[in-house]
N, C-alpha and C positions, 0 to 999 in steps of 0.2 A: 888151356889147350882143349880142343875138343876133342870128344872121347868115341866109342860105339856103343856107351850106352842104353841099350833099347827103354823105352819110356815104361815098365814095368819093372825092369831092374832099379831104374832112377827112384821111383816111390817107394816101391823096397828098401833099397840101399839109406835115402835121404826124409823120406816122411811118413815111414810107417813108424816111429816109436814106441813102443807098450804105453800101453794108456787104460791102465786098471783105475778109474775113476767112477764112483756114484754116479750114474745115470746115463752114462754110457754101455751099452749094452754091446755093440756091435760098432768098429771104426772102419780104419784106411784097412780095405784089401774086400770089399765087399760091392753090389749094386746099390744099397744104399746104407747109410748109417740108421742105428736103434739105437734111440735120447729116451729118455725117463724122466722127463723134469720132476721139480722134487713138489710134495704133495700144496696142491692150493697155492701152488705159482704160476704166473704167465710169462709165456717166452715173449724177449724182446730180440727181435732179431735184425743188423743192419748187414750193408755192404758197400764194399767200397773200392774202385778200379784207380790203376799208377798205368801209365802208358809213358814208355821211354821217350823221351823229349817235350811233353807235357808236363808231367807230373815229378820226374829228376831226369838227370843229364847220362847219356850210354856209362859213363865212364865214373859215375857212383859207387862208392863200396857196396858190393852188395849185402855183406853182414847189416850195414845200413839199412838197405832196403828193405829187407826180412822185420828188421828190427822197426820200420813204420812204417810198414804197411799193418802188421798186428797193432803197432796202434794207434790206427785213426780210428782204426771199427771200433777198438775197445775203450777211444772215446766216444764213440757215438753213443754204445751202452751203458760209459760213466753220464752223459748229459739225462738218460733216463732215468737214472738212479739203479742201473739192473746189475747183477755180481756177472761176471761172464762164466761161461761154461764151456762152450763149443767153438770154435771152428772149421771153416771149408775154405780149401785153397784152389783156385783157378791159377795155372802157370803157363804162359805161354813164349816158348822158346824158339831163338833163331835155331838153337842147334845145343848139345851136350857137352857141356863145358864144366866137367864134376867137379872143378876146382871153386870156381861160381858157386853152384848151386850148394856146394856143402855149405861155405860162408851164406850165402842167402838162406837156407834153412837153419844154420845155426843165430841166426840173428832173430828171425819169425820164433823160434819155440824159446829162447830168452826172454824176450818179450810174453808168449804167450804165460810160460812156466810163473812170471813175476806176480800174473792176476790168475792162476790158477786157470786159466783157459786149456784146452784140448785139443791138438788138432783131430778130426773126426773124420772127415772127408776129402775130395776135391777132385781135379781133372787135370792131367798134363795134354797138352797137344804143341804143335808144331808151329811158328807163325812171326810175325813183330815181336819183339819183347815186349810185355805184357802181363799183367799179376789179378789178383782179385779176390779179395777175400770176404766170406760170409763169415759175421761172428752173432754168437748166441747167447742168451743173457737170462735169469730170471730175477721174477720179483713180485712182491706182492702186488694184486690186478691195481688196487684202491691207492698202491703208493709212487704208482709214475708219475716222473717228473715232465710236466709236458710242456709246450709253449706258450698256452693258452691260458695259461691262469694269474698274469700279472696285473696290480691292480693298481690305479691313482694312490698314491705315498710312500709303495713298495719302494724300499730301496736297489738299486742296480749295484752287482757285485761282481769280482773280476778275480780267476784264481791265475796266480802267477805275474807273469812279466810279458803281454802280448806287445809284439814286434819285431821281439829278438831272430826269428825263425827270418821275417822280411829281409830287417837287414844281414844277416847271415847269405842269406838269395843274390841278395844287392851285392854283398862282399865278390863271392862268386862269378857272379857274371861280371862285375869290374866296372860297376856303377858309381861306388864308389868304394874306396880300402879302410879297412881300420887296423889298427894297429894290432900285434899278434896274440896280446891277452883278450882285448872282446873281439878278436874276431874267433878265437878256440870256441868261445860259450857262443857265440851266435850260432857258427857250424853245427855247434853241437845240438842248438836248440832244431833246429833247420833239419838235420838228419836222424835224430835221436828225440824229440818228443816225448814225455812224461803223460802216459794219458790218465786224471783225476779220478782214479775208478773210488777208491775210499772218501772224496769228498762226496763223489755221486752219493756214494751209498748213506753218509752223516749228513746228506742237504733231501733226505726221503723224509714226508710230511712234515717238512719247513720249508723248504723254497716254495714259492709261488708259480714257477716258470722256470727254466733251463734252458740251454743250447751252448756245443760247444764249437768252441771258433774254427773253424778250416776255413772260410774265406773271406773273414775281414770280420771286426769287432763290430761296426757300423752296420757292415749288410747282415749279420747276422742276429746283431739284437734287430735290425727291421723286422726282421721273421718273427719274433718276439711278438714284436707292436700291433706287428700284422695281423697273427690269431688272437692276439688279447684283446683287440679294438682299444690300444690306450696311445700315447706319446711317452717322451722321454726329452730329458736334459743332461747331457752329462757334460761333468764341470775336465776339460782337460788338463788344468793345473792336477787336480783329483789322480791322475793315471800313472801306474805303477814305471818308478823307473829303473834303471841298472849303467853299468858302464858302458853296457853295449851300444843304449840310447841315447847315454849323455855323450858319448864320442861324436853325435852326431847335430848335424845346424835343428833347433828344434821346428821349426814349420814341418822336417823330413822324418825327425824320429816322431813326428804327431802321425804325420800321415803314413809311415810303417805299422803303427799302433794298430789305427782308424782302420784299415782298406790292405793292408799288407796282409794277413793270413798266413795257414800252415802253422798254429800256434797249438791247437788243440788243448788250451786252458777251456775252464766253462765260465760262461757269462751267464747269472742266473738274478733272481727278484727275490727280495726278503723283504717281510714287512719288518714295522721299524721296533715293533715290541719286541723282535728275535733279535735283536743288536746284540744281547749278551752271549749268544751263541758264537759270533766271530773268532774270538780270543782262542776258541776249545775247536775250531776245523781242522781236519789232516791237513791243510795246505794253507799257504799264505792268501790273503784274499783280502782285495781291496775295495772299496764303496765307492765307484765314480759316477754316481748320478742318482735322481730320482726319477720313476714313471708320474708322468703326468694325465691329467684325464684329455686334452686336444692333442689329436693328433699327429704325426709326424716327429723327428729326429732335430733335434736341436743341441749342435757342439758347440760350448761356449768358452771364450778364450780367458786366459786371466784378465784381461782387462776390460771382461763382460761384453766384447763382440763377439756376432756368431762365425766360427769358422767356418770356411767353405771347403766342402768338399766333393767333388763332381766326383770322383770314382770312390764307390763305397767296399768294392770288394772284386773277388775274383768272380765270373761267370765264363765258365767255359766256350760259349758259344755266342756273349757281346762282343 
């Protein structure tokens, strides 16, 4: 129901929390926030916008929503290797509906509370339903995990089970159904996202390279290939699976894998002397491929043909 809320009682009432934190000096209720990063650290700082029928559907929980939108940013910060600290929230509403926004702020400060994040700042205004949030990160300058550094033999690694989030999408909009035990863990993955801030932080000077996946396994190690100036093979028999995917014809759970996105697992490069290190990672993680020194993306099927795939990933604006 909508309320009379005025937009200062809203952040009062739903996002000002006490936030007695190291290096927060000054939060929510002020013209700007006072940070302190902590000594001989660099801020990593990302951001990231949800537009209602873009990015989920009007009619999503919004505990959900709260719940990832804090973490895609604070994958972006795990793909760094950076611990988070801060947030700022951009909220843009059709109108006051404090039943909403409890649930949607109770779902963002779960999330943020899990990696020790803050909320700091941010701006209500009036408009589309719309969100956005700045998150903050440090780390040491020499140990960011960047794109640019994968090399011919490095091994290609995969944390979690990318697809699940896709077909979860697919279930949803009625593309196709699955049955009601993977279609819970699809939903789940789809709305509820795990973002790898601990393996970020255990893959700082050993990976080679990082990025995590929001829009497809494929287009995203590109970006990889792309700053490092190298190629890649990855074997798809190799690719992690679960009940979600095997419920499904595999050409379709390949290409939810490949190009499907909203997974926020990290895709990163190990060389191959670091093999002993897999066993001892926060998170499950799988080996599907190696970088090569020519060029380009090469997906190879079990039976050593190359798979095609004409759509690599999400782009908003192809």
């Amino acid at each position: 129901m909508a309320g009379r809320m005025g937009e200062f009682d809203l952040i009062k009432a739903y996002f000002s929390h006490p936030a007695h934190t190291e290096g927060l000096i000054l939060g929510v209720g002020d013209d700007c926030a006072l940070l302190k990063p902590s000594p001989g650290m660099t801020l990593a700082v990302t951001t990231d916008t949800m537009v209602s029928g873009v990015h989920f559907l009007p009619d999503d929980d919004p505990r959900d929503l709260g719940y990832k939108l804090a973490a895609v940013n604070l994958s972006d910060l795990a793909a760094m290797g950076a611990r988070p600290r801060w947030l700022f929230l951009n909220l843009t509403l059709p109108a006051v509906d404090e039943r909403w926004i409890a649930a949607f702020a109770d779902g963002l400060f779960a999330q943020a509370k899990r990696h020790g994040a803050v909320l700091a700042g941010g701006d209500t205004t009036r408009g589309p339903l719309a969100f956005g949030l700045t998150a903050m990160g440090e780390l040491p300058s020499d140990q960011a995990l960047r794109r640019s550094g994968a090399r011919p033999g490095d091994w290609i690694c995969v944390s979690g089970v990318p697809g699940e989030a896709a077909a979860g999408l697919a279930h949803r909009l009625g593309e196709h159904l699955l049955s009601e035990g993977p279609a819970a863990q699809a939903l789940a993955r789809l709305h509820r996202p795990e973002p790898r801030v601990a393996l970020g932080l255990a893959l700082r000077g050993v990976a080679t390279s990082a990025i995590d996946i929001s829009d497809g396994l494929a287009q995203d190690l590109g970006h990889i290939l792309a700053a490092s100036k190298v190629g890649a093979t990855v074997e798809l028999a190799r690719l992690p699976s679960s009940p979600v995917l095997e419920a499904l014809p595999k050409d379709r759970s390949w290409r939810h894998q490949l190009a499907g996105g909203d997974d926020y697992e990290l895709l990163f490069t190990l060389p191959p002397d670091e093999a002993g290190r897999l066993p001892d990672l926060p998170a499950p993680v799988t080996v599907i491929g190696r970088i090569d020194p020519d060029p380009g993306l090469r997906l190879l099927a079990p039976d050593g043909s190359l798979f095609p795939l004409a759509h690599q990933g999400h782009d908003h604006f192809a």
